[in-house]
Backbone bond lengths (Angstrom), bond angles and torsions (degrees), N, CA, C in turn:
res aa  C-N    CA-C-N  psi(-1)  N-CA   C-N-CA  omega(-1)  CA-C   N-CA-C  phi
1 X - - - 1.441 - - 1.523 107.31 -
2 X 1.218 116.08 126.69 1.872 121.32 161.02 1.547 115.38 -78.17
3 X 1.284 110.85 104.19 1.543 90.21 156.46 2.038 121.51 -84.41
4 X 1.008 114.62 114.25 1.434 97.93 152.00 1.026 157.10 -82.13
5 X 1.567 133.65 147.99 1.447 111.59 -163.36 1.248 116.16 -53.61
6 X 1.906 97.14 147.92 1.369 113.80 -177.87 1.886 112.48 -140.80
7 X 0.561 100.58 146.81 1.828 96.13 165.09 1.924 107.62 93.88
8 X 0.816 118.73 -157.62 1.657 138.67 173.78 1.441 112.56 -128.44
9 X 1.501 115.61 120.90 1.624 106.87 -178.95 1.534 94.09 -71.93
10 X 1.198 136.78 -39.45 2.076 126.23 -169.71 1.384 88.39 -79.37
11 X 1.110 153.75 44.06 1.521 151.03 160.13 1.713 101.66 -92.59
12 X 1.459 114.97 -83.14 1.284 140.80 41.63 1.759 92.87 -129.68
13 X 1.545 110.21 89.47 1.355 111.53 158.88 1.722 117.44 -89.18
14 X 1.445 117.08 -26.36 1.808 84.45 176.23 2.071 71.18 -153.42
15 X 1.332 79.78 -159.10 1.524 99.95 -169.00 1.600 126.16 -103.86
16 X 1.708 110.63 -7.63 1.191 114.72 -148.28 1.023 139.74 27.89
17 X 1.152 118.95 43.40 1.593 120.80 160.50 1.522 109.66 -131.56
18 X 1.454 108.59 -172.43 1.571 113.90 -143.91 1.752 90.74 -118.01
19 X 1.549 124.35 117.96 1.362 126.62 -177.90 1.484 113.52 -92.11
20 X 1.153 149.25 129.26 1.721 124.37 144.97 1.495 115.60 -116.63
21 X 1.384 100.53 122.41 1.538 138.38 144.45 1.274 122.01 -18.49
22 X 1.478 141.10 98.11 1.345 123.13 127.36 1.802 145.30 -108.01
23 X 0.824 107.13 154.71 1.679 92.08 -166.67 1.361 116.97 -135.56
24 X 1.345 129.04 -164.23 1.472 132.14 168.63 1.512 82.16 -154.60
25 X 1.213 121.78 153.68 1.233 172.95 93.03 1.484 127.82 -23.74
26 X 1.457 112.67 132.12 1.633 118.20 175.63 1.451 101.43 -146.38
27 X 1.185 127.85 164.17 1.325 134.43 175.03 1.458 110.92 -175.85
28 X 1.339 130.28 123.99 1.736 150.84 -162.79 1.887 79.88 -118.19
29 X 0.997 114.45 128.29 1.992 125.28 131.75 1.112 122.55 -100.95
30 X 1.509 112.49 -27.33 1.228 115.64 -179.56 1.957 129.25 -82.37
31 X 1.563 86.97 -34.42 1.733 79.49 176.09 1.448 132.80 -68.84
32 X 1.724 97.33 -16.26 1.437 93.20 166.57 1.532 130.75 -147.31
33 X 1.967 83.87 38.14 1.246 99.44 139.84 1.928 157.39 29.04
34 X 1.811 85.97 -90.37 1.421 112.41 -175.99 1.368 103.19 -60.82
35 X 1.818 123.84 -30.24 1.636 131.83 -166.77 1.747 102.02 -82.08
36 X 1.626 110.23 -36.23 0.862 112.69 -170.98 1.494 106.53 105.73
37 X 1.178 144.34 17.06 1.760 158.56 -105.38 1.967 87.18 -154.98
38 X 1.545 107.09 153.39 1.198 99.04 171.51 1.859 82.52 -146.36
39 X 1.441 105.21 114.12 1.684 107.85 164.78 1.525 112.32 -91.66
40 X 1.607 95.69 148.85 1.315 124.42 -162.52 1.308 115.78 -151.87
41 X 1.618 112.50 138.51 1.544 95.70 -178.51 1.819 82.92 -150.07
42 X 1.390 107.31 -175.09 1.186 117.72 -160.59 1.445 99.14 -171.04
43 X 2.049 111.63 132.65 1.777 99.75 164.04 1.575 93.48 -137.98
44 X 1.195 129.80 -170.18 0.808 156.83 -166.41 1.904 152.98 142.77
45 X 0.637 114.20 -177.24 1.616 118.85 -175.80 1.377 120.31 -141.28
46 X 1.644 106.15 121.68 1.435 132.41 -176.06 1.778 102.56 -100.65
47 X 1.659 92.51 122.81 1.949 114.81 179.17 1.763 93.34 -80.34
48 X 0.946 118.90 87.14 2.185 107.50 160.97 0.883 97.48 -63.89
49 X 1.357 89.18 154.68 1.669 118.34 -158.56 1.738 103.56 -111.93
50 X 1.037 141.05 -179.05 1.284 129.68 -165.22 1.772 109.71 -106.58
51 X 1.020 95.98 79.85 1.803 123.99 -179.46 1.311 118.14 -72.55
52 X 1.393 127.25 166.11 1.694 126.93 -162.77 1.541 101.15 -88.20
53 X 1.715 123.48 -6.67 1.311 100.46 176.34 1.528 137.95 -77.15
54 X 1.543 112.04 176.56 1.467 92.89 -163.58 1.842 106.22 -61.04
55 X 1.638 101.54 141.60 1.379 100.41 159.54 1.719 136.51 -13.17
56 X 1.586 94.68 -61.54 1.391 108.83 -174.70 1.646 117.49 -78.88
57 X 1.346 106.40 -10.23 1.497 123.70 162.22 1.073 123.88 -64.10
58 X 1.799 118.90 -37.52 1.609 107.39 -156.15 1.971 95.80 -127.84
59 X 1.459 105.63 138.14 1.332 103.47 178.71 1.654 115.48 -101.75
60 X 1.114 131.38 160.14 1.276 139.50 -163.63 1.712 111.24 -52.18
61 X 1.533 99.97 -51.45 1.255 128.29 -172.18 1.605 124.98 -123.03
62 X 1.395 121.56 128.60 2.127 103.08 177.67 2.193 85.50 -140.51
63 X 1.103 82.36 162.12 1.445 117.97 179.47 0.947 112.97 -84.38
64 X 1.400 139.67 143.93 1.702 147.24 -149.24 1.360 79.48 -165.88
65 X 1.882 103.43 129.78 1.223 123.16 149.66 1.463 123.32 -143.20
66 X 1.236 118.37 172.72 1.830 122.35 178.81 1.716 104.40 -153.69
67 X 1.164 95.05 150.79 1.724 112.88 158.19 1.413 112.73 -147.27
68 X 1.359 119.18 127.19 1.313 118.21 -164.29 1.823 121.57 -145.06
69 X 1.273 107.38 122.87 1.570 95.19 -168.10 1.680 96.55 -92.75
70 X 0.979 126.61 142.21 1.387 137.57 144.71 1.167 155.31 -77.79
71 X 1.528 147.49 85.20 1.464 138.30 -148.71 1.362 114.67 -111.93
72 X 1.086 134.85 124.62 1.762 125.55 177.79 1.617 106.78 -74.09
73 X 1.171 135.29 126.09 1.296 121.50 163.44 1.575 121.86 -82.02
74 X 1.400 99.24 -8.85 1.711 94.37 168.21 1.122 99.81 -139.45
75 X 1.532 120.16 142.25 1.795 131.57 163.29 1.249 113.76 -112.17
C-alpha cells in the first residue's frame, strides 16, 4: 500500500511524506465456524518516507499488526 502525503506537519495532522506498506494476511472460517466468527490476523512493515518531522522523531521502519474476529449479521 502507498500512503501519500496528507495532512500539515504544524497541525500535527499527518507528516507529509510518502509511506509504503507491506503485509501478509491470514484468515480461518473454519476454526470458528460453529459461532459463525471468521478469524483473521495480519503483520507487517511500513518504509516512512522522508517527512517534516523532527529527525530524531521518525524511524526508518515500524511494525504493523492486527487480530480480528469477524461476524456476519445476516446470512
Amino acid at each position: 500500500m502507498l500512503k501519500l502525503p496528507t495532512g500539515d506537519v504544524d497541525s500535527p495532522s499527518g507528516s507529509e511524506g510518502t509511506d509504503f506498506t507491506l503485509w501478509m494476511e491470514y484468515m480461518n472460517g473454519e476454526l470458528l465456524s460453529t459461532w459463525g466468527t471468521t478469524l483473521s490476523a495480519m503483520n507487517g512493515v511500513v518504509a516512512l518516507g522522508e517527512g517534516k518531522p523532527s529527525p530524531l522523531a521518525q524511524k526508518d521502519f515500524a511494525g504493523v499488526a492486527r487480530i480480528g474476529l469477524q461476524y456476519a449479521l445476516k446470512r
